[in-house]
C-alpha positions as CSV (number, residue, x, y, z in Angstrom):
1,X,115.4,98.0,105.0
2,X,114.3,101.8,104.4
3,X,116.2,101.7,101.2
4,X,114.6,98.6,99.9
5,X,111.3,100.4,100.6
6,X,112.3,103.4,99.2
7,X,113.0,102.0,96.3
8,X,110.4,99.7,95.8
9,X,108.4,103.2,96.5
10,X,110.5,104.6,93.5
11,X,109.8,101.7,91.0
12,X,105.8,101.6,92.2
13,X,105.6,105.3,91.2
14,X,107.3,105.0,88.0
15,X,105.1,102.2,87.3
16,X,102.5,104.1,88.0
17,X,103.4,107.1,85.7
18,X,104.1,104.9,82.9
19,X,100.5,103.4,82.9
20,X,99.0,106.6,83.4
21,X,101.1,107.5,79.7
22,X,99.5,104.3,78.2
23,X,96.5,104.8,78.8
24,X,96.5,108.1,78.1
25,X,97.4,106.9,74.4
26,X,95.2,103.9,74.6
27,X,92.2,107.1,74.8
28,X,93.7,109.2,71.7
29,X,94.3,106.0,69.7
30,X,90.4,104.7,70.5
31,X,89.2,108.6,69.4
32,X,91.5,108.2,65.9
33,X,89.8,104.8,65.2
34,X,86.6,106.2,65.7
35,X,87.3,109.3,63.5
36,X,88.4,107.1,61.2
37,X,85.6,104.4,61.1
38,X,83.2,107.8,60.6
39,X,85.3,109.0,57.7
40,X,85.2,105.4,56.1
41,X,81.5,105.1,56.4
42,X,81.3,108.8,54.5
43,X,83.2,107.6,51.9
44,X,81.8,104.3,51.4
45,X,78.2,105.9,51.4
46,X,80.1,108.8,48.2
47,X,80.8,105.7,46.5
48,X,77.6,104.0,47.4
49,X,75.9,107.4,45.7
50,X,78.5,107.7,42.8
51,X,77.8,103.8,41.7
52,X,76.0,103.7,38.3
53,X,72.5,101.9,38.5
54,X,71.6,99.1,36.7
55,X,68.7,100.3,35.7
56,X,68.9,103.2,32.6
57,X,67.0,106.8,32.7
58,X,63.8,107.1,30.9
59,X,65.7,109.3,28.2
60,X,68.3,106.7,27.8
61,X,65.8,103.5,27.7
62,X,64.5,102.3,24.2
63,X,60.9,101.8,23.5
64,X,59.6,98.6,23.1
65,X,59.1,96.8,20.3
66,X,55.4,97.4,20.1
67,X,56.0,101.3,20.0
């Protein structure tokens, strides 16, 4: 019977070691994706910023016809 217990004792703390390693990587993955989602957001507002407008510079626009 002492054996059984040991061993069930033996497994529990494994167990308990391996969850402790998962969510151990579970916290470094969620801090990548958040890194991540920053970086895409700075990137997504350089392309936002390097988008031509649709509307033309005052050097660039022709007069109009009345001129």
């Amino acid at each position: 019977m002492e054996t059984r217990i040991a061993e069930l004792e033996i497994k529990f703390m494994e167990q308990e070691a391996t969850l402790e390693s998962l969510s151990e990587q579970v916290y470094l993955q969620q801090q990548e994706i958040t890194h991540l989602t920053r970086h895409i957001e700075v990137m997504k507002d350089r392309l936002k910023s390097m988008a031509q407008s649709p509307i033309a510079s005052m050097a660039e626009e022709t007069p109009p016809p009345h001129y």
